[in-house]
C-alpha positions as MATLAB code, in Angstrom:
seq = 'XXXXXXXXXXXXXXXXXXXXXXXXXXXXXXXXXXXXXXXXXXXXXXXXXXXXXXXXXXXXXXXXXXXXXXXXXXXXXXXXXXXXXXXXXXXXXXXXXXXXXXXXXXXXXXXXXXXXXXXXXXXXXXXXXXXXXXXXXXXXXXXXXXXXXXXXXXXXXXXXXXXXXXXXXXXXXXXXXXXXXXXXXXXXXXXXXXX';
ca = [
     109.117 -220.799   81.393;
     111.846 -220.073   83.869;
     114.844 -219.709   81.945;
     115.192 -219.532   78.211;
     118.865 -219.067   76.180;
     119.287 -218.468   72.584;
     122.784 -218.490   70.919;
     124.068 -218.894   74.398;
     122.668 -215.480   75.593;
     119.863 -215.426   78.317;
     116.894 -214.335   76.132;
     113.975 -214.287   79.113;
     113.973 -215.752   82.734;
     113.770 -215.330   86.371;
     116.232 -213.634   88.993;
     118.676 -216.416   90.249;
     117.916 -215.442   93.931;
     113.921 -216.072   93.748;
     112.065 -217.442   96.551;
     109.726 -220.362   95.324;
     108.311 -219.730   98.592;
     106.367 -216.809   97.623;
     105.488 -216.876   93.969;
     103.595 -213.742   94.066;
     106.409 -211.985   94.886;
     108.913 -213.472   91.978;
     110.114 -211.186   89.640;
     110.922 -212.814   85.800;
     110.601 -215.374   83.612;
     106.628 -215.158   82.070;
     104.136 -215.575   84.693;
     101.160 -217.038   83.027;
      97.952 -214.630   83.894;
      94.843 -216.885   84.068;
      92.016 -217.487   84.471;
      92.026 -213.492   84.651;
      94.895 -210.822   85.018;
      95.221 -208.389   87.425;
      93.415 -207.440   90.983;
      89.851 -208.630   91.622;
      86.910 -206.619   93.783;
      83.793 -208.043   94.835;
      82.358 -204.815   96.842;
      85.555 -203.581   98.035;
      87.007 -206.896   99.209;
      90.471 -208.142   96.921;
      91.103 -211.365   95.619;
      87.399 -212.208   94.957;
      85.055 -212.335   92.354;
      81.714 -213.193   91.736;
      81.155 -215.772   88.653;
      78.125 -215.280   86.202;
      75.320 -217.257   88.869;
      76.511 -214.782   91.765;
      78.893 -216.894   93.476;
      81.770 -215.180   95.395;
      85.070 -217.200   95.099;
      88.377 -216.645   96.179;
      90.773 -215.488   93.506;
      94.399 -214.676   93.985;
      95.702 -211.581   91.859;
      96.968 -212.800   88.118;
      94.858 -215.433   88.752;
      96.299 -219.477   89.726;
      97.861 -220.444   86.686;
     101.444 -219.310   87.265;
     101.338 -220.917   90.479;
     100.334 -225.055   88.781;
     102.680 -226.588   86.759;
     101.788 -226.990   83.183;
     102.611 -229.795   81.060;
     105.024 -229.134   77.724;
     105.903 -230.306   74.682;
     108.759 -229.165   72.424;
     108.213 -228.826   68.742;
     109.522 -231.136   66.583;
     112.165 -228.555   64.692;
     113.160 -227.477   68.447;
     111.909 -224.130   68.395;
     108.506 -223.962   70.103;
     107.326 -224.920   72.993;
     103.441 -225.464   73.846;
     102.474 -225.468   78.041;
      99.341 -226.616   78.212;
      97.325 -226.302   81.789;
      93.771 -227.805   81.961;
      91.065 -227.724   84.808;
      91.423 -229.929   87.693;
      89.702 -230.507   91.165;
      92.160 -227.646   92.664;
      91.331 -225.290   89.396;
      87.808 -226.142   90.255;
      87.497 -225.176   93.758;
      87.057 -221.481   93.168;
      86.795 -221.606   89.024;
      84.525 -223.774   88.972;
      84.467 -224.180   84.347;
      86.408 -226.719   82.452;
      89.045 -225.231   80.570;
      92.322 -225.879   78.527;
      94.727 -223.039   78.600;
      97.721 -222.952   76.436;
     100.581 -221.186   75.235;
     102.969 -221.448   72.347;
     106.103 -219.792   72.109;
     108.184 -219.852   68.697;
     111.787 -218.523   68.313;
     110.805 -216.818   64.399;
     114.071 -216.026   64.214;
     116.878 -214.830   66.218;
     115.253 -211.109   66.977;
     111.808 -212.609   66.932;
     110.161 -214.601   69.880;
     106.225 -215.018   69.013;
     104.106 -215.851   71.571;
     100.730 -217.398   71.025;
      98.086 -217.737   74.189;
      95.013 -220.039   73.115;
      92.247 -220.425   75.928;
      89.385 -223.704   74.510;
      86.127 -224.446   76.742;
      85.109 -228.109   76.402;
      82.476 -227.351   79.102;
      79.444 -226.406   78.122;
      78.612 -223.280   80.082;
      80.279 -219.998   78.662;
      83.772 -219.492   79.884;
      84.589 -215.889   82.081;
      88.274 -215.451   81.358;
      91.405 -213.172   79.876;
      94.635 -214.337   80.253;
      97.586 -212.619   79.988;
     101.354 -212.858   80.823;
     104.022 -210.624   82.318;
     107.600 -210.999   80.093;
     110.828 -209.953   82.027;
     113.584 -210.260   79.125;
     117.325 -210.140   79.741;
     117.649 -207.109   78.154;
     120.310 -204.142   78.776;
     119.128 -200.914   79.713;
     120.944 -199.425   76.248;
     118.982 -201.900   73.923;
     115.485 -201.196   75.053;
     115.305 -198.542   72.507;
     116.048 -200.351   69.537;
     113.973 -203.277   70.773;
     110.307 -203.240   69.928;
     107.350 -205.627   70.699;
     104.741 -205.711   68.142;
     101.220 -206.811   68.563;
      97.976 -207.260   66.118;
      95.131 -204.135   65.957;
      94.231 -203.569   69.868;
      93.340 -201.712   72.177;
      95.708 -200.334   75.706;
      93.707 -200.368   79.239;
      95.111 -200.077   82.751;
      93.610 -201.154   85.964;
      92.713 -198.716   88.467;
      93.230 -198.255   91.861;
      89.803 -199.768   92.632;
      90.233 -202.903   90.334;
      88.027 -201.347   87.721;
      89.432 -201.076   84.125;
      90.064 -197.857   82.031;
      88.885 -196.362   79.292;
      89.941 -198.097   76.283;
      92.554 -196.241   74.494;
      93.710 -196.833   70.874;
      97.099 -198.925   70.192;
      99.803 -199.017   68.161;
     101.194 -202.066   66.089;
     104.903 -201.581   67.793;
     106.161 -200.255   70.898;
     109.727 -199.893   71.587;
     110.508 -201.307   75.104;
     111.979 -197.774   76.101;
     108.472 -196.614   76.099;
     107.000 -195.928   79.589;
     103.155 -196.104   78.492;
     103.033 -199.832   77.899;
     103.962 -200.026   81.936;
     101.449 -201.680   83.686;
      99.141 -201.648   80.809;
      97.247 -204.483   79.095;
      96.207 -205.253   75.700;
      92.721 -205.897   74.543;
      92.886 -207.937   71.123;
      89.859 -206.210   68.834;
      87.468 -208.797   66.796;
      89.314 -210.018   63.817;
      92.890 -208.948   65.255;
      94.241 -212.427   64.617;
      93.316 -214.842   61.469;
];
């Protein structure tokens, strides 16, 4: 999603002067984060990882799937969208699983935008994955503390320096986007967060 307007104000998108060139380095609109989010290590060495029979493949960070176009359809009331993204020989080359990856976005209402990611395996080998997504919302610097982002019973973790992951660390239902812990943090859903 590169650009998204509600009421005629920008709601979410990307900085007019991006580089395609260089996706890594584009800053807005919402990045999908799969087939895993963040940095990957495989002794010391970025951008790999080793899948579940030992393999070492090349991975780039955030993973390939905000670099391949997904397909979309629009819902029939006009306010959701599902991108879907599914394997393919590139996807396969160094995530080597079948997969169908897709998420749902739903303007609730005009302060609500719920977004819904849904990962399926029609493979039949278990699938190594968490996806994720990085939102950049046109937002003023005086709103962010009366705007809020709420999310079902998780738990916060942050990558470290070394690609491992933290300690988990209990979350809350709503954050207000003025709040400085939820930088460069991501959200573990627990068991029986969502129904």
């Amino acid at each position: 999603m590169a650009r998204r307007r509600r009421a005629g104000h920008p709601l979410a998108g990307s900085a007019r002067s991006r580089r395609l060139d260089n996706a890594a380095k584009i800053r807005g609109g919402n990045p999908l984060l799969f087939p895993f989010l963040g940095r990957h290590f495989v002794d010391g060495e970025i951008n790999k990882w080793r899948d579940p029979e030992g393999v070492i493949h090349d991975l780039p960070t955030h993973g390939f799937a905000r670099n391949l176009p997904f397909s979309s359809t629009r819902d029939a009331d006009g306010h959701g969208l599902r991108m879907t993204l599914v394997d393919s020989d590139a996807t396969c080359q160094d995530y080597p699983f079948a997969f169908r990856f897709e998420a749902a976005y739903c303007i609730v209402d005009a302060r609500t935008l719920e977004v819904e990611l849904i990962t399926s395996n029609p493979g039949e080998v278990a699938l190594p994955y968490y996806a994720g997504h990085h939102f950049y919302f046109h937002l003023p610097h005086d709103q962010r503390e009366q705007s809020s982002v709420g999310l079902p019973r998780m738990e916060r973790r942050t990558q470290l320096p070394d690609g491992k992951i933290s300690e988990a660390q209990s979350g809350k239902s709503r954050y207000s986007l003025a709040d400085a812990s939820i930088i460069d943090n991501f959200i573990a859903l627990l068991h029986g967060a969502v129904g």
